[in-house]
N, C-alpha and C positions, 0 to 999 in steps of 0.2 A: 374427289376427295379433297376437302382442307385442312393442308398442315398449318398449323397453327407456328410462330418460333417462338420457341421458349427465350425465356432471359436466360443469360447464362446464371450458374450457378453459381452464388455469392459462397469464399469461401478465407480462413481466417487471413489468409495473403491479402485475399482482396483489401487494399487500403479505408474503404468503405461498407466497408461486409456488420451486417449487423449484428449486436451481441451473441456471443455463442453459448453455448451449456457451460463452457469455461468462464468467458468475462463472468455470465450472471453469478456463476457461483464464485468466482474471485471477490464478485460486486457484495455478494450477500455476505463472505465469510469478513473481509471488509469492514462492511458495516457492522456485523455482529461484535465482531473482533470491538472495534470503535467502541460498540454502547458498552461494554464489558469492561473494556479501560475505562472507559468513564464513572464507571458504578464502582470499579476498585477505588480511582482517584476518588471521588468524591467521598466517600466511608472510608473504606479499611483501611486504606496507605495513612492515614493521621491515626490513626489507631494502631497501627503497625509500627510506624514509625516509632513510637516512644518508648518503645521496649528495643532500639536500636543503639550502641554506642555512635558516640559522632561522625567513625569514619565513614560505618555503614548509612548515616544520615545521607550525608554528602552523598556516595554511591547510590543510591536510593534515588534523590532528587535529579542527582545525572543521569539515569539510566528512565526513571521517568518523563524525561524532558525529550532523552534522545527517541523513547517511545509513542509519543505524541506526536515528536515529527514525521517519526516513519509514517504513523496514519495519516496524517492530515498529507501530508506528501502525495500517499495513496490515495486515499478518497479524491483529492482534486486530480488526478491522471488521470484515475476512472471515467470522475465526469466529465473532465475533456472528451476523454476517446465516447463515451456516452452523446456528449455535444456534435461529435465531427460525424456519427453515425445518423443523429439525427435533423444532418445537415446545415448544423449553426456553425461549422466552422470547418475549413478545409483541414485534413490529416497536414498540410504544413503548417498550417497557422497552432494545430494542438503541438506539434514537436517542437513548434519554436523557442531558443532560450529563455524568454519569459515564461514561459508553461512548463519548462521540465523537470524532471525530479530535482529537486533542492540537495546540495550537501551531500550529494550522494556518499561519499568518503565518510560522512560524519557517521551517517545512518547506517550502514553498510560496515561497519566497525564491527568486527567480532568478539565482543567481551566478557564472553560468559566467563573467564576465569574472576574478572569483576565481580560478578553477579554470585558468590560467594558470601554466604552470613547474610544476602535479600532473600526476604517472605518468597516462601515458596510461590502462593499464588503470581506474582508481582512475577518472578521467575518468567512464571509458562507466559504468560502472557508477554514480555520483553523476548522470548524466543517466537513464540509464534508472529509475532510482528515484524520482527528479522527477516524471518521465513516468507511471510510475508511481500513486505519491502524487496527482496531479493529477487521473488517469483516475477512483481509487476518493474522493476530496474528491467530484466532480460525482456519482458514485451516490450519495453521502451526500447532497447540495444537493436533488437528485431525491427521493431520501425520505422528505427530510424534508419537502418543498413536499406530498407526497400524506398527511404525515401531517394538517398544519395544513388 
């Protein structure tokens, strides 16, 4: 009789373990999340905006700025950790200070008392991206704890 040995079993510890039900769907909500900012910024936020007083302007423009970097923040962690699974780059090389989440403090800011008198849309969207941002900050924390 031959036993064959299995590989072990790749699992979300493993440092090289490849995307799970979770990354892809972090990956997908992500992206979606992304084209959806995109489609408000591009339309409706200048449309929106002019039925806004000045303060709400300003508020508006900050909260859409600090929302674009949660994304973009995120999407490029993704493709790191996307990168390091598909062997372009070692799990050190993606945690490293050049590659890690930006501004965290900025982004990570809780201001929904701010977000008072903004479009409602503009709203869900600036919370889900928090949410977001938050969810993939704690895979980063995790990663980095297993690297040290």
């Amino acid at each position: 009789m031959i036993v064959s040995k299995r590989e072990p079993v790749k699992t979300p510890s493993t440092m090289n373990s490849p995307p799970t039900a979770f990354f892809g769907k972090t990956y997908d909500e992500a992206l979606s999340l992304l084209e959806e900012a995109r489609g408000y910024l591009s339309v409706l936020e200048s449309l929106e905006r002019r039925h806004l007083e000045v303060p709400e302007r300003l508020r508006l423009c900050a909260e859409t700025t600090r929302m674009t970097a949660r994304l973009t923040q995120v999407m490029a962690w993704l493709l790191t950790q996307r990168a390091v699974y598909e062997g372009e780059m070692t799990q050190n090389q993606a945690l490293a200070d050049t590659v890690t989440l930006a501004d965290v403090d900025i982004c990570m800011e809780r201001a929904e008392a701010g977000w008072e008198g903004l479009p409602r849309r503009l709203v869900g969207l600036l919370d889900r991206s928090q949410r977001l941002y938050l969810r993939v900050a704690r895979l980063d924390e995790l990663a980095r704890r297993r690297i040290d």
